[in-house]
N, C-alpha and C positions, 0 to 999 in steps of 0.2 A: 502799743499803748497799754498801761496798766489795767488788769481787768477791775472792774465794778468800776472806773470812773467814769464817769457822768458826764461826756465832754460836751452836751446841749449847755452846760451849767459854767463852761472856761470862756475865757476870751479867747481870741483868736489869735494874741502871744502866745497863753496858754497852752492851746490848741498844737501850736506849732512847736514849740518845749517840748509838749510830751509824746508829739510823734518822732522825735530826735531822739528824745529818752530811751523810748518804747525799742528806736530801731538799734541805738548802743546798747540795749540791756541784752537782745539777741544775737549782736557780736562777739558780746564777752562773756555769753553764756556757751558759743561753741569753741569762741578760744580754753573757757574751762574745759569744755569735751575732748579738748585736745591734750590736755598738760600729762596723761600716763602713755603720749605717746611721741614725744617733744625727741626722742632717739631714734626715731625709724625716717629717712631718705623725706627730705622736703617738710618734713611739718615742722618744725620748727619756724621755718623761714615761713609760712603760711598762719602759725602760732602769732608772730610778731607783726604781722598786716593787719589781722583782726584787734590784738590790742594795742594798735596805736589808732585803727579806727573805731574801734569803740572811746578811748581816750576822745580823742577826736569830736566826738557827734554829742557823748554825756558833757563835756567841756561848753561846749554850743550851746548846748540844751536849759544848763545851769542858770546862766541872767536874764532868759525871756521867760524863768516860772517864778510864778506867785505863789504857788501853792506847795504850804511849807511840807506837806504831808511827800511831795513829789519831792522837791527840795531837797530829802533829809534820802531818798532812795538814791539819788542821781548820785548825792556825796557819796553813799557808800557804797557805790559801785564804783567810784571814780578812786577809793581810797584799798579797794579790793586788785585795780585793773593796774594800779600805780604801784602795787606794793610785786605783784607777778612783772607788771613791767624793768622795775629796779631788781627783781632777782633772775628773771631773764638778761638783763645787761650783765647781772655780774659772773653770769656762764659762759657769758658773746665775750669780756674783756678775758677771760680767762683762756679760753679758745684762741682766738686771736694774738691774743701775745705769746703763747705757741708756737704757733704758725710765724711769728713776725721774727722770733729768734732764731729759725729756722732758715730765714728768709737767705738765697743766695746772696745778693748784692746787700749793700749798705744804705742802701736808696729806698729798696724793698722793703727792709726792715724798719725804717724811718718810717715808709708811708704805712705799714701794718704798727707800730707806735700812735702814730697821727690816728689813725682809725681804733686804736683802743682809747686815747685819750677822747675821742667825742662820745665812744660807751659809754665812760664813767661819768662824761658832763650828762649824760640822757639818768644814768644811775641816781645822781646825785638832782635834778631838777625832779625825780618821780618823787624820793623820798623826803623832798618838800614839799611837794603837792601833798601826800601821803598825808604827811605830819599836818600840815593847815587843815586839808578837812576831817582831820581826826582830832583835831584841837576844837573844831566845832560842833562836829557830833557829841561828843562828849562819853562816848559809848567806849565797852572794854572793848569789842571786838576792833572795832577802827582803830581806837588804837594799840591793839596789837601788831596789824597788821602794817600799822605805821613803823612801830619798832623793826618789823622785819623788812620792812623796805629801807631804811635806816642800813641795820645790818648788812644788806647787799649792796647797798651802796659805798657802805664804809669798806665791804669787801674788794669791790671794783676798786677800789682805790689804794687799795695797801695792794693789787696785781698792778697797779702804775707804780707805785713807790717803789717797789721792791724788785723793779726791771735791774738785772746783771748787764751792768755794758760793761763787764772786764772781757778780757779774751785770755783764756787758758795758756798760760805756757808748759806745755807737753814736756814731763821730768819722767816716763815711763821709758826703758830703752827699747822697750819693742812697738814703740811708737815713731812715726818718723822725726829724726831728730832735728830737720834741717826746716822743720815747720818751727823754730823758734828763731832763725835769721828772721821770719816773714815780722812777728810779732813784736821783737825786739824794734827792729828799724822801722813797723807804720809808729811804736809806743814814740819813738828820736823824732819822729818828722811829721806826726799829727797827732801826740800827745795820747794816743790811748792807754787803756788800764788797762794794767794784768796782773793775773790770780795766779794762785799754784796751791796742787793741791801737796798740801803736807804730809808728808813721811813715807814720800815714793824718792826710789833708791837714790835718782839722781838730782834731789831738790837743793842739797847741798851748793852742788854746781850750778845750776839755772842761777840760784839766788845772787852766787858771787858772780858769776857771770853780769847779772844785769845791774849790779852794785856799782861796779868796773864800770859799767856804761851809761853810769849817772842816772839808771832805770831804779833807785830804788825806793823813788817817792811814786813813781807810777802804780807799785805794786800794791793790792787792794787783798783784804782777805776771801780766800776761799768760800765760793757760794753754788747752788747750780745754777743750772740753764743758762750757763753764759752764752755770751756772740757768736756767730757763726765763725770760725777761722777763718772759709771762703772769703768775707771781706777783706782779708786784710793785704791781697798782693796789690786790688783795685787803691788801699788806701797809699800803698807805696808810690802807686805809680803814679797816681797826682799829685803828687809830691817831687816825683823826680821830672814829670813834665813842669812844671809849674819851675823851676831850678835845680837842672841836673848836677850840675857842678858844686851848687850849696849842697845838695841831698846827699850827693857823694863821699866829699867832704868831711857834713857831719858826722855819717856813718861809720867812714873810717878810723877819722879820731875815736869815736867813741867804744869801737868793735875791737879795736888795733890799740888803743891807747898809746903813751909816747914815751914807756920804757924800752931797752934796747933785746933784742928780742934774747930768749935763754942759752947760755951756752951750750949746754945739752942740747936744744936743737938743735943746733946751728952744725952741732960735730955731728950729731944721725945724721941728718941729710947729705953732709958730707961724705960720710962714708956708705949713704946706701947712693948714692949719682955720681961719688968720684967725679973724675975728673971730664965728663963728657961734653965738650964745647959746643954741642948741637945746640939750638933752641928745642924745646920740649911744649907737647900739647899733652892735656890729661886724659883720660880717655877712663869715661867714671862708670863703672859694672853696679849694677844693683840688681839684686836677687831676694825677693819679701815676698811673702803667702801675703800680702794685702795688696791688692791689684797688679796679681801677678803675671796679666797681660800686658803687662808694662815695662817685665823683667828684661834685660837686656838678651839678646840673642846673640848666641857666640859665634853665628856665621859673618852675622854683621860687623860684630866689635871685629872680629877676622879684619874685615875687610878695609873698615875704617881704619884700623893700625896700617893696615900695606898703604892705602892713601897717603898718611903721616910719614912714610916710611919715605915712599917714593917724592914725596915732599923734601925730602932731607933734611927731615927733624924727627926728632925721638918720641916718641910714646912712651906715656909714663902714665901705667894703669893702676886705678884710684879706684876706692870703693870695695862691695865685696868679694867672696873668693872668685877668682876664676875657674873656668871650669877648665879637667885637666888635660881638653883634647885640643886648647888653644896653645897656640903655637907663640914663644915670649922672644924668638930672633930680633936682636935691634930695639928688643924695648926694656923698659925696667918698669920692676914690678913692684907697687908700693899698696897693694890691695892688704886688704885687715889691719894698714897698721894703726886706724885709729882709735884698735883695740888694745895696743900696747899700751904700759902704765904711764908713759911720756904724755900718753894723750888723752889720759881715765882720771888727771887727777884735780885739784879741785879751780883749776884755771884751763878743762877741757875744752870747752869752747873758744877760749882765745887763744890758746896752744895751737887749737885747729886751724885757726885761721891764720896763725904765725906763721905757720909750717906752709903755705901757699904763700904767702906774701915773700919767704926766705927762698922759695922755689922761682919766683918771679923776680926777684931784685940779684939773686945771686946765681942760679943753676939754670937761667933761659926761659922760663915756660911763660910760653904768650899766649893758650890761651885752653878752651878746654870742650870736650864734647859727651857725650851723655844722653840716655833716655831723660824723662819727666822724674826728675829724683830731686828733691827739694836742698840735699844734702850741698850743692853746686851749685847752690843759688845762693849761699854766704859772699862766697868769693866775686862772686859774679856782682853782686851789687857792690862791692868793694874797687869794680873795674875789670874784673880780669874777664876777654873777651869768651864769651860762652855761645856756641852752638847746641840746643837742644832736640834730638830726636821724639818724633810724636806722628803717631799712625792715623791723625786728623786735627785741625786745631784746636791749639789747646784754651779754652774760655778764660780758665783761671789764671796762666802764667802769659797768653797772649798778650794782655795787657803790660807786659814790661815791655816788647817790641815796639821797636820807637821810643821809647820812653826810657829807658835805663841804658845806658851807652852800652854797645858791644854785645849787647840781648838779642840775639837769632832764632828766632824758628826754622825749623827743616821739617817739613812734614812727607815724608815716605810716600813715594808714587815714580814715575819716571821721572829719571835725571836728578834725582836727590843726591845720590854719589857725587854726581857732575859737581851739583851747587857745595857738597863740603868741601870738595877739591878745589872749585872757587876760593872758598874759604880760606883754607890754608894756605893759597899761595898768596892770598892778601894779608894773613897775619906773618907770614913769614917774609915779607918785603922789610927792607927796614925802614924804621920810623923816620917820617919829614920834621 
């Protein structure tokens, strides 16, 4: 209770007013004790109990006093605790949407949105309060501090407005490249945006690429903190459960378009597979300093080839260099070539995928095997049946299984070999 009041002299509204007061004015006097330490482990979150219960009890306190003297104190504590409230909100929406971009899944990050948009509603109701009883006061200090709750709030709100829901398409080459199948086809089958950042080497390509694929009103200008990537194999895959055959489809035409594919392909491929009537599986090498526990292992690709081999169909290895202590008997080698200028130039992308589609309609290849390499998953959502190696499962590409026709998991442990040897002798039955 305020000292020197006289409360023999209150009613017992009064009375009870300004023991409410008395107990807010001691909440928000140690949430002040707090704010030089609002960065150190829990005060914060102990910060914001105290001023929403001080808010709380001065709020209470306000319509059961008479006494204007009390009155004109409670306001501007209340216009002091509103204005820390509303710039506390606009550090929590700032924080928050952080974290929410951040967020693995697309669900995640929806509910960390939904939870910054109730900050900004808390922002924007303090710095109303703020403003009303600084319109009443009539004092400079309230409303200053109306202005600054104003300010935070206006802040909290241009951190909602200015949320990035593009998703990056990756034009860097030392970036994985096959991370813009994923992007390309959720933008075809659930409308999302995509950015690029301008004047990395291969922006040229990307742009025509997604022109070609009727992506070029999706595209949005360059900004940060865009989407998470990780969303977007989840956004395909709902898409291709939902109608595998439309998804598919769509993809196609739009990846593949409905020109006849280039003669210059058509003769490479020719002359590097001649004339070999096998069926053919690909068998795709990746070797990156970016989770390079992932690189392919030449014991195994070894071993996988004799597999294909003893299948009586040809291995035709895809991807990068091989190392030189593998053995290429019975197989053909087609590793680095989508470094050649046939496949660098400004229709790279759908060169790339010509050149599997010209292997599949014309040269046998049914279907294809590989570590976790994004590069194989163009093709692969195009149809072509894919087997993926993975040393546990995989969260992020799991979700094609079941869902994207011809999409396998094999996760390494006893009897893995067995099940691609399964595999291959079902892709190499022929078609009913």
């Amino acid at each position: 209770m305020d000292p020197g009041r006289d409360t023999a002299a209150m009613t017992a509204p009064d009375v009870e007013a300004a023991m409410l007061a008395a107990e807010a004015a001691e909440i928000l006097h140690q949430a002040q004790a707090l704010e030089g330490t609002l960065h150190l482990p829990g005060v914060r979150d102990h910060y914001r109990i105290l001023i929403e219960r001080g808010i709380a009890l001065a709020t209470l306190a306000l319509p059961g006093m008479d006494d204007e003297r009390l009155r004109t104190r409670i306001r501007q504590r209340l216009v002091l605790a509103h204005a820390a409230r509303a710039e506390d909100a606009r550090y929590g929406a700032g924080q928050l949407s952080r974290s929410a971009q951040r967020a693995p899944t697309r669900e995640d990050c929806e509910d960390g949105w939904s939870k910054v948009r109730g900050i900004v509603e808390n922002a924007r109701a303090s710095a109303l309060e703020a403003r009303r009883h600084a319109d009443i006061l009539r004092k400079h200090q309230a409303r200053t501090l109306a202005v600054r709750a104003e300010s935070a709030a206006a802040a909290a709100q241009r951190t909602l407005d200015e949320r990035n829901q593009a998703y990056t398409f990756f034009t860097d080459p030392g970036f994985s490249f096959g991370e813009g199948w994923y992007l390309a086809a959720a933008s075809l089958l659930a409308g999302v945006q995509i950015q690029i950042k301008t004047g990395t080497r291969q922006e040229p390509q990307a742009r025509q690429f997604l022109h070609d694929a009727g992506l070029g009103g999706a595209i949005v200008p360059y900004r940060s903190r865009p989407a998470n990537p990780k969303h977007l194999t989840d956004i395909i895959a709902r898409a291709f459960r939902k109608n595998p055959d439309h998804a598919q489809a769509r993809l196609r035409a739009a990846f593949l378009g409905t020109e006849a594919r280039a003669s210059t392909l058509v003769e490479w491929v020719a002359q590097r597979l001649g004339h070999d009537p096998n069926k053919k599986v690909l068998l795709w090498v990746r070797i990156s300093d970016h989770d390079a526990h992932r690189n392919t292992d030449f014991d195994e690709l070894q071993q996988i080839a004799r597999l294909v081999l003893n299948a009586g169909l040809t291995p035709v290895f895809f991807g990068d260099a091989i190392d030189s202590s593998m053995t290429l008997d019975g197989g053909i080698d087609l590793t680095l070539c989508w470094k050649l200028p046939l496949f660098q130039g400004a229709d790279m992308r759908r060169a790339q995928l010509q050149l599997f589609e010209e292997l599949r309609q014309h040269h046998g290849l049914i279907g294809q095997i590989g570590v976790t390499t994004a590069g194989m998953d163009g093709p692969a959502l195009l149809g072509l049946p894919t087997a993926y190696l993975s040393a546990s499962p995989n969260v992020r590409l799991g979700k094609w299984v079941g869902a994207v026709p011809g999409y396998q998991e094999i996760v390494r442990g006893p009897g893995y070999l067995d099940a691609l040897e399964s595999i291959l002798d079902r892709w190499s039955r022929p078609s009913t």
